[in-house]
Structure formats: structure tokens, C-alpha cells
N, C-alpha and C positions, 0 to 999 in steps of 0.2 A: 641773691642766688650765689651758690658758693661752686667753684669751679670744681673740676676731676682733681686738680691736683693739690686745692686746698683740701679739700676731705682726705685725700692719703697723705698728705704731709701731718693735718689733725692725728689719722688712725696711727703715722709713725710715732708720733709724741705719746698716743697711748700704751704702743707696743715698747716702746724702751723705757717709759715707767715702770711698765710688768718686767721687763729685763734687768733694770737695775735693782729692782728688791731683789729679785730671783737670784741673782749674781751675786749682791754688793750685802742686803740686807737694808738698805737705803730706799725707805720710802720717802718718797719725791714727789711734788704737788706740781710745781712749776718748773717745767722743762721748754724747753724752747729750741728751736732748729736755726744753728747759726752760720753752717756752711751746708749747702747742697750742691755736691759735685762728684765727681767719681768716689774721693770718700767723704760720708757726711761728720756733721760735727754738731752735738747737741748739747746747747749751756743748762747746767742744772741750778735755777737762780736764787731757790729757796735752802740750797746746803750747799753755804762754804763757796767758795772757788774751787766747782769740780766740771769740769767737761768729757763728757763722752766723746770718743772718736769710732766712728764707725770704717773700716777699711775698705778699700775697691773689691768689687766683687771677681777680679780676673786680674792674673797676674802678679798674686802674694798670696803665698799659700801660709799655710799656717808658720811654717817655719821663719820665715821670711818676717811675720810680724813680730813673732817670740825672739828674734834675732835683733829685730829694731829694739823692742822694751827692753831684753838684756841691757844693751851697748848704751841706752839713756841711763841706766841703773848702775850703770860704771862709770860714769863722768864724774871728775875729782869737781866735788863744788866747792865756791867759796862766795867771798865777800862780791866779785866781780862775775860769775859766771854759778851762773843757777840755772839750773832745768827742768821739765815735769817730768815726772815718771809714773808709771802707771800704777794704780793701786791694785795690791790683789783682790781677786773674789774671795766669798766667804770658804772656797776649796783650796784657795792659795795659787790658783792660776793668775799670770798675767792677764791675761785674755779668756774671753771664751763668745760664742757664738752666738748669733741674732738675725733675726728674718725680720721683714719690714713686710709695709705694704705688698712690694711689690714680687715679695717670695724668695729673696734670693737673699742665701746665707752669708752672711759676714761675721767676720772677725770683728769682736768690740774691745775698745779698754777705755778705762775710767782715770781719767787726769784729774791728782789736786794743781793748784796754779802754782809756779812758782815766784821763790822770792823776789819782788824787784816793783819798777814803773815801769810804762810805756816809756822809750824812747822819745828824745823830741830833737830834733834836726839841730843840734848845737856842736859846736866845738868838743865839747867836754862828754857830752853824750855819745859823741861819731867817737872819742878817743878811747872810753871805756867801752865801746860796743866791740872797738877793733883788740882791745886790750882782751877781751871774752873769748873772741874766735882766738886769738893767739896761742892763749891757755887751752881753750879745748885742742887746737891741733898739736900742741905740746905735748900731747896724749897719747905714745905709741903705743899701748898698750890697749889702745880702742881696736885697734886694726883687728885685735882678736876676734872680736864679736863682732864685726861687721857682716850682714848679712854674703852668703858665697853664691853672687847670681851674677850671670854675662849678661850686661846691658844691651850692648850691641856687638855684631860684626865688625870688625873694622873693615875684612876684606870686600862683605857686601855693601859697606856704607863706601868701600875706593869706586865695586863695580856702578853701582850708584851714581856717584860723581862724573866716571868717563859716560854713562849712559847720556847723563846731562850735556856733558860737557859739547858730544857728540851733536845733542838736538840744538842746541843753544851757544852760541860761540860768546856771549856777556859772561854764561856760566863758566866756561873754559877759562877763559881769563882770570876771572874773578875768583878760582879754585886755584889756580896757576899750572893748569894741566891744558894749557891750549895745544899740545900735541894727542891728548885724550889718551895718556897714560899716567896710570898712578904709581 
């Protein structure tokens, strides 16, 4: 017997097969769901190293995705630091939109893999992995296309702290605000 959530994760595999032709012109036989979390992620295993990513439904709007694929589409690559970027649709959009089972529209984009291996916990792996991040922050001109969104308050995340600090005197300390100002 197959559960609620096996049959809508099946019916999502069927709906983003009809999404990637419709999108991509990519018919796709073997699709398969390899993250389910706020945003899903589905390997397409029959073409290529290509992965769909599906976006959270709250909290990145369109902008905010189109901002992310820009700023991947601008990283200087090379021998050392390679990354995916998203393929256009057959309209030339980065992105374009998808409802699942469960009705609620998301943002999609369709990743080829890029160049390289898995990591493996080595010396020489940890060296060029740190050599990767180096290069990409060596990149001031990423700044441009960073998405323009306030993560947090900082003021509410102080009031925050003394509220703690206030109910809990470990918290106080442990924030270094044991007189419960920030």
C-alpha cells in the first residue's frame, strides 16, 4: 500500500516531467526527487548531469532567484573553481514557474553539473577547496549582483538578546550583556 506522500511525490515526478519539456524542450523519462525540503531538488538521470531545483515557496520572490542565477552566471571560472549555472528555457528565461502536488507555485531552474569530483577529506582536496572559496571572494565585482534583501534586524535580534538575557541569567552571560543591555 502506498502512502499520501508516496503518491504526491510520484504525481511531482510527473508534473516536472511535463514542466521540463514545456520549459526546456527536454523530454525526460527518469526523473527522480533528491532533496525534499523547503526547496526541492530533482536529478534528471536519463540526460546528462542536469538537476532541477525548485525554490521555497515564501520568502524569494522572483527577483531574488533571477538575482541568485545572474551572480552564478558571473563567477570568473577556471581550472580550480567551477560552478552550475542555470540553463535557459526554450524563451531564454533563467527561471520560470511550477506547481507541484501540493498547488503552490515556485520558481524552477534547470542545472547542468559542473566541472570537477566530489571532494574527499584530504590534504590536497581541503587545499584546493580553500584555494576555490579564495578565488571566488577575490571577486568584487560579484557584490553587484547580489541579491538587495535585509536578512535580519540587528536592532530586533539586540531586543531579542536583552529579552533573553533578562529571563535567563546563563543567556546573559553567555551574550556578555549580564547587565541586559545591548
Amino acid at each position: 500500500m502506498t502512502s499520501d506522500s508516496e503518491t504526491a511525490s510520484s504525481n511531482d515526478v510527473a508534473l516536472v516531467c511535463q514542466a521540463i519539456v514545456a520549459a526546456y524542450g527536454i523530454d525526460v523519462i527518469n526523473v527522480r526527487e533528491v532533496v525534499r525540503g523547503v526547496n526541492r531538488t530533482f536529478s534528471l538521470c536519463d540526460s546528462g548531469d542536469r538537476t532541477l531545483r525548485q525554490y521555497r515557496t515564501h520568502g524569494r520572490g522572483e527577483d531574488d532567484v533571477d538575482a541568485e542565477l545572474r551572480l552564478l552566471e558571473r563567477i570568473e571560472q577556471d581550472e580550480v573553481l567551477a560552478v552550475s549555472v542555470a540553463h535557459p528555457t526554450l524563451e531564454g528565461a533563467r527561471s520560470f514557474r511550477v506547481a507541484l502536488s501540493d498547488g503552490a507555485m515556485r520558481h524552477a531552474a534547470l542545472f547542468y553539473g559542473a566541472d570537477g569530483r566530489p571532494l574527499e577529506m584530504t590534504r590536497d582536496d581541503l587545499g584546493v577547496a580553500a584555494q576555490a572559496l579564495k578565488r571566488l571572494h577575490d571577486q568584487p565585482s560579484l557584490k553587484d549582483y547580489a541579491p538587495r534583501r535585509q536578512i535580519a534586524d540587528i536592532r530586533e535580534a539586540g531586543r531579542t538578546l536583552n529579552r533573553l538575557a533578562e529571563k535567563f541569567t546563563f543567556a546573559g552571560s553567555a551574550v556578555g550583556c549580564g547587565s541586559g543591555a545591548l
